[in-house]
N, C-alpha and C positions, 0 to 999 in steps of 0.2 A: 559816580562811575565805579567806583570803587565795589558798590553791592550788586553790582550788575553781573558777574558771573557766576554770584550764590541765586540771582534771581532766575538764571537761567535756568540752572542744576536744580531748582525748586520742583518744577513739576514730575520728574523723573524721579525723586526723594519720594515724593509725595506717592508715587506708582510703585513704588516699592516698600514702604510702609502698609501699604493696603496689602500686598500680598500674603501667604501664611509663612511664618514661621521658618519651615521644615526648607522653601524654596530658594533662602538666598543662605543657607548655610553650606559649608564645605561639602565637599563631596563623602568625605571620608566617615564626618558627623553620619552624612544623611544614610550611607553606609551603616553606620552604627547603629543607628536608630531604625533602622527596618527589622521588624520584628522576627522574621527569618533568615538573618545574616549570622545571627550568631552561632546557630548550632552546625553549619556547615564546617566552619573555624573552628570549633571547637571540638568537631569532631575528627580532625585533620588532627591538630595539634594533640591529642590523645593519644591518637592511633602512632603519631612518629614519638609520642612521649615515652610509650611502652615499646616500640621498637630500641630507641636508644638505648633503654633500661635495658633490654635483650644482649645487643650487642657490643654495652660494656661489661655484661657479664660474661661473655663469651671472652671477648678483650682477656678480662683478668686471670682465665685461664687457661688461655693463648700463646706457647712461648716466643711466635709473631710479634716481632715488632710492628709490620705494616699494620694489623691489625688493632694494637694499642694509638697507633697515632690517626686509624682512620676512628675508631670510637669516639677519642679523644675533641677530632672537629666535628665530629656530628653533635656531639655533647654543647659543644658553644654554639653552632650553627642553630639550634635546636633553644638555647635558652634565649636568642636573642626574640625567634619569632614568637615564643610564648613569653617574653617581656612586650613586645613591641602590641600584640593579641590583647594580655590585659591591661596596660595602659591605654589602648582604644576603646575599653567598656568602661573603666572605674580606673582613674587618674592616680589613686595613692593605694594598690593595694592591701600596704601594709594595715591601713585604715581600716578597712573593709573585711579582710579576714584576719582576726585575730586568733592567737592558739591554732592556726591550721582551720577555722572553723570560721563561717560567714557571721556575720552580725544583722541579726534580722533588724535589731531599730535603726540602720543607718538606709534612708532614702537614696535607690536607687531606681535606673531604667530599667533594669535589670530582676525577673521574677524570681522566684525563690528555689526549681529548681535548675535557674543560670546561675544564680549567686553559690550553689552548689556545687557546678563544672568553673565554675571562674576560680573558688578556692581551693579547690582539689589542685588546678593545674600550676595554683601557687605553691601549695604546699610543696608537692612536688617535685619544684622545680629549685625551693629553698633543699630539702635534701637530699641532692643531685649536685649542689654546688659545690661541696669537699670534693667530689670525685674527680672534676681536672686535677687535682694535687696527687690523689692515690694513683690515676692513670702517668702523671711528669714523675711520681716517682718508680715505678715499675720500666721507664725506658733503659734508665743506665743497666739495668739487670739485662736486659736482650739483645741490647750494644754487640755487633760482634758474630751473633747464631747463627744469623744468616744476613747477605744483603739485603740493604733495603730496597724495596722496586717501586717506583714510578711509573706515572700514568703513561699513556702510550704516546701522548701529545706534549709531555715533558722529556720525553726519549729523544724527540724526534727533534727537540729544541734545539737549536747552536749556543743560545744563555746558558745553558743548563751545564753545571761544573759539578758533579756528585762525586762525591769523595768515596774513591776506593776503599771499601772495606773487608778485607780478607776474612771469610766467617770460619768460625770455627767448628762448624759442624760439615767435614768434608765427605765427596761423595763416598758409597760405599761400594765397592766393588760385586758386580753380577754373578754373585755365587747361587747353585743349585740349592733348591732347597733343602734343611737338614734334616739327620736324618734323626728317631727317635735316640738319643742319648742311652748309654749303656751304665745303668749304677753299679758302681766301684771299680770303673776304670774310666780315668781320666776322658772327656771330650777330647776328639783331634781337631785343631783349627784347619779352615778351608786356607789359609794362609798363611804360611809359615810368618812370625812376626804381627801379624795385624790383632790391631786391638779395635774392633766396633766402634763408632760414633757412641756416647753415652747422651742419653738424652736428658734434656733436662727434666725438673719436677719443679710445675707452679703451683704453688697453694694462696690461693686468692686469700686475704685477707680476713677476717671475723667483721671489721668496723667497716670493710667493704659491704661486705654481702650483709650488713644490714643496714646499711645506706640506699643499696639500692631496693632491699624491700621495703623501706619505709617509703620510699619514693612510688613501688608500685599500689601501693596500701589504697591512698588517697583518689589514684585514678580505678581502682576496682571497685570501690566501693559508690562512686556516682555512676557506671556504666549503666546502672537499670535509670537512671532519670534521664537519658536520652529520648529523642523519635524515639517509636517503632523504626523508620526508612533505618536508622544508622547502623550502622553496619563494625562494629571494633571488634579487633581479634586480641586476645592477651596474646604476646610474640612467645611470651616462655611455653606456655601452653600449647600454641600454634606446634612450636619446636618439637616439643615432644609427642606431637601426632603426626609429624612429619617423618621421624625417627622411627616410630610403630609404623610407617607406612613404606617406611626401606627398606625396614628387617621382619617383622614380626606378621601374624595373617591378618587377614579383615573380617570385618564381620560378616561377610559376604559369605566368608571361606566357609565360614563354621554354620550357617544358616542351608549353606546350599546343600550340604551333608548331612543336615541333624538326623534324617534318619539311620544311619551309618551308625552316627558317633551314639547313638541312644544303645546299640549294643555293648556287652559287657565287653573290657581289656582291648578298646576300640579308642583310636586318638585321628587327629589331625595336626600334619606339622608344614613347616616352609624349610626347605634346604635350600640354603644358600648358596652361592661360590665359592668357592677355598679363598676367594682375593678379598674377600668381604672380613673376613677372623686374621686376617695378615697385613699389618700397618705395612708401610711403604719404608723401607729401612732410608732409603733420599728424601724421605719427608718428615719437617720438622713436628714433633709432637711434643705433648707432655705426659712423661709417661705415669703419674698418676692419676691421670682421670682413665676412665674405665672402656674397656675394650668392647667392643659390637658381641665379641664370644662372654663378657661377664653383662653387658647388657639385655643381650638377647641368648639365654640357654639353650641348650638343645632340648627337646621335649622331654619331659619327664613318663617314663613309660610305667611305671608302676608306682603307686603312693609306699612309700617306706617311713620307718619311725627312726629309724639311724642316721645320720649326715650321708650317708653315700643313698643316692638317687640313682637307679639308673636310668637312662638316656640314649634317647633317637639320635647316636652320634653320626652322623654323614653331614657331606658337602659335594657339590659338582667341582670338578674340574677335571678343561678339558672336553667335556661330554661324556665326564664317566660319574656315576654316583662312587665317591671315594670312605671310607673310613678312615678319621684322621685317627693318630694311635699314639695320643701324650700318654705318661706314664709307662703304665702297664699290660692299658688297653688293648686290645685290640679285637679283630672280627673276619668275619668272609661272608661272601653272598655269593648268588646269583640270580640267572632271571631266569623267569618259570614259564613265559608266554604270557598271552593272553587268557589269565585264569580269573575266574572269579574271587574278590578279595573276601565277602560275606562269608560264603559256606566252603571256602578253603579251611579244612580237616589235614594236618601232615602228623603221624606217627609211625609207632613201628608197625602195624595192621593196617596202614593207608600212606606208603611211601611210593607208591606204581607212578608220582609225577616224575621221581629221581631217579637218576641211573644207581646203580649200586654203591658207586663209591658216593656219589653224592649224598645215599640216603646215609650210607655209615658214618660219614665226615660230618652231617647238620643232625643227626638223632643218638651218636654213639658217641662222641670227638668229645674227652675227656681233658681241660687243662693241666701241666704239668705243677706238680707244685713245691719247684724247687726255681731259684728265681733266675738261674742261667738257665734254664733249660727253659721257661716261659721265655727270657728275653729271646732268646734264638727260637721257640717259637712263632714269635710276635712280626721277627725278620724275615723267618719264613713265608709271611702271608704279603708280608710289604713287598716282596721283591717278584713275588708270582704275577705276572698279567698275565691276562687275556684278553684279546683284541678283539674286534668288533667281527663278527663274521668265522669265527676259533670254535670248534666245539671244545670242553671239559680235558684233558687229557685223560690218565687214569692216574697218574702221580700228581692233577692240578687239581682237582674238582670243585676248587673255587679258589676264588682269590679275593682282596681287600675291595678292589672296584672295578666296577662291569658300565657299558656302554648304557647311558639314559634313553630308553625306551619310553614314548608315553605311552599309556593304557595296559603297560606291560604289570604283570605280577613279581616281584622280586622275595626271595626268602635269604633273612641276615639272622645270624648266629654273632651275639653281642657278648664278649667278656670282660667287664671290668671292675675295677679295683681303686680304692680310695687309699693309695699308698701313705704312709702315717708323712710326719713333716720331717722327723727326722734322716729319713732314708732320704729326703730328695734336697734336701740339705745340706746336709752331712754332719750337723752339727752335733758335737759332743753330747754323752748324755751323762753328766752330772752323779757322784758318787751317790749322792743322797736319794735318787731319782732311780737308782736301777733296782730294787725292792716294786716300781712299779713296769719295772720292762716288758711285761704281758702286755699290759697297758698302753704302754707308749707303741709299741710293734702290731697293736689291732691293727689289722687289713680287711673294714668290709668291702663286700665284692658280692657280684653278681653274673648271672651267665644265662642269656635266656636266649628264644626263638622267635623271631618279630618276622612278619610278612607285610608289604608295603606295597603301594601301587602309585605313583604320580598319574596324577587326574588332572595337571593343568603347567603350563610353565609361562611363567611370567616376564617381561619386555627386559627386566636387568638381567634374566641368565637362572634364575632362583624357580625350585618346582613347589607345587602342592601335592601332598601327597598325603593317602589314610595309610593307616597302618592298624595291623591286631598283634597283640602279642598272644601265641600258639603254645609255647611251653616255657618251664620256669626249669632250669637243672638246678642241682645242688651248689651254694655258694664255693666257689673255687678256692683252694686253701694255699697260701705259702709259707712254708714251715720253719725255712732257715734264712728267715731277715735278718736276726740277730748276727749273722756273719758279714752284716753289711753295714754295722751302726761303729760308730765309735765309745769305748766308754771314756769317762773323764778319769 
């Protein structure tokens, strides 16, 4: 009686022995072993590989804390699935890929280029593992900047006890914009007492940032033994077309024009907003990484062989094309109608578009060249408007920024100057060093006639726009810097 329940369970043994293989294993095996399982997995796990990579480099240059500690769990959430991925193909990776590098005599299910995507995503993923330590030690440093903020569904929790953190980076009060600074007399604060929030400076690590390239190494270099179907975007790369596509033109811009731009002293540029070159003083930055205004230049309107360039300097704001006026800088325009930009000719024998004064002020207007008398020049133009619907006065006949008209013709009269470092500084100049004060007090500068036209305005507020440069006047000179330097 005893064999009598193995005799039972015999023929049903027996029906399953006859069957293949593939049919009474686990689900997860047979999963495995389907010869198109793998690259869909692997093509996930890639793609969030070089995302993480992305955005703990972002993380480390971050002065967000919420940011370091959201990197920080995509980082582990991220190694468990590409642990969990290659132990479903090949049980001892270490076995398998040795040195970073597959091992072609070890027997697998696995063809030569999987065994390729399976050690890359090891490689990987081994150096990516310091980096929870580099990100838990970057917290105690942001403790403090600002609170830390929670999910919306952790707000709303009655569990939830988050600890008051008073940050130290407090609001900043809505002051007017300022205005161009006067060299050698003291800045006036907008508030008697106030001292600005200082922002911080993060400087991502050297053993950082080449942790994480060694981490992206291994996954670029198998993305060609993919499908064709697969689809992986490098995230750094992605980033930086994404950046060119907020600030800079397309290729679209520059194709749709080429016959235009195939003329001599002929450009295309994108003017932005005035809010796009101005951090948000309430928002936490770092202010060594690099601004949208040193990312993206204004266009360079003539090729020069000296460090000073000069440049398509405008922005919108408001609905006006403005000239911003750092420095020394400054300008005036106006708008000319609906004129043709090509075979627009403005000189002293072809000035009948402009009234008199206009023609005398854009073909005659001589900069001053003595530096208070440029600075209260420069104030002159900034404090002039004209509004939309105004004609010219006879004492105004142009000003810094005019109402954005598309299809209109605008003519801008551009001076500017490469002020040395010591003038905007103020820093001494050294006993030994004033033998070369010629030298140090170089002022290149420029002063030319640019005529422009916006030909398109795009969904963020920013236009396209060609432009010709018309005439070149003499470099504008200022004589008595040296009244403005210190010596040691």
């Amino acid at each position: 009686m005893r064999y009598l329940p193995l005799l039972l369970l015999f023929p049903f043994s027996l029906s399953l022995s006859l069957l293949p293989a593939s049919a009474v294993e686990p689900p997860n095996v047979l999963e495995r072993r389907r010869p198109n399982a793998f690259w869909p997995q692997a093509e996930y796990l890639v793609q969030q590989q070089l995302n993480v990579i992305q955005r703990i480099n972002k993380a480390l240059a971050s002065p967000d804390l919420n940011r370091v500690k959201g990197a920080q769990g995509q980082l582990l959430l991220q190694e468990r699935r590409v642990k969990k991925f290659l132990e479903s193909q090949y049980p001892i990776p270490e076995f398998l890929c040795r040195n970073g590098q597959e091992d072609t005599t070890i027997v697998t299910e696995l063809d030569v280029s999987q065994s390729k995507v399976y050690c890359a995503l090891y490689s990987s993923t081994r150096q990516l593992k310091p980096m929870n330590a580099e990100l838990e030690y970057r917290l105690p440093m942001l403790v403090g900047l600002r609170a830390p903020e929670l999910l919306p569904s952790a707000r709303s929790s009655p569990f939830n006890r988050q600890e008051s953190v008073i940050p130290r980076f407090s609001p900043v009060p809505d002051f007017p914009d300022p205005e161009p600074p006067v060299i050698g007399i003291p800045a006036k604060r907008p508030l008697a007492g106030y001292e600005p929030p200082f922002q911080p400076a993060i400087a991502p690590s050297e053993e950082a940032a080449a942790l994480l390239s060694a981490a992206r190494k291994p996954l670029l270099s198998v993305l060609d033994v993919f499908p064709p179907s697969a689809q992986i975007i490098d995230s750094a790369v992605a980033t930086q077309i994404a950046d060119r596509g907020d600030y800079a033109l397309w290729a679209t811009d520059v194709q749709k024009h080429s016959r235009f731009l195939a003329l001599p002293g002929t450009g295309i540029a994108r003017v932005l907003p005035a809010e796009s070159y101005r951090l948000d003083p309430n928002q936490l930055h770092n202010r060594i990484q690099p601004t949208v205004a040193q990312r993206f230049p204004f266009m360079p309107l003539l090729k020069s062989n000296s460090d000073h360039v000069p440049r398509l300097a405008l922005e919108v704001a408001d609905g006006n094309f403005r000239i911003p006026m750092p420095g020394m800088d400054y300008g005036f325009l106006v708008n000319l109608g609906d004129l043709p930009l090509k075979e627009l000719e403005i000189n002293q024998q072809n000035a009948s578009i402009l009234s008199p004064e206009q023609a005398k002020l854009f073909l005659e207007y001589v900069p001053p060249n003595r530096l208070e008398t440029l600075q209260a020049e420069q104030r002159r133009f900034l404090t002039t408007k004209i509004g939309a619907g105004f004609l010219p006065s006879l004492t105004t006949p142009a000003t810094n920024q005019v109402p954005v008209v598309l299809k209109n013709t605008y003519l801008l009269r551009l001076v500017q100057f490469q002020l040395p470092e010591v003038v905007l500084t103020g820093e001494p100049i050294s006993r030994s060093d004033r033998r070369y004060l010629n030298l140090i007090l170089d002022t290149p500068s420029s002063d030319l006639l640019v005529a422009f036209r916006p030909v398109e305005r795009r969904f963020d507020g920013s236009y396209i726009v060609l432009w010709r440069v018309l005439d070149q006047f003499p470099e504008p000179q200022i004589v008595d810097l040296h009244r403005y330097v210190e010596l040691d």
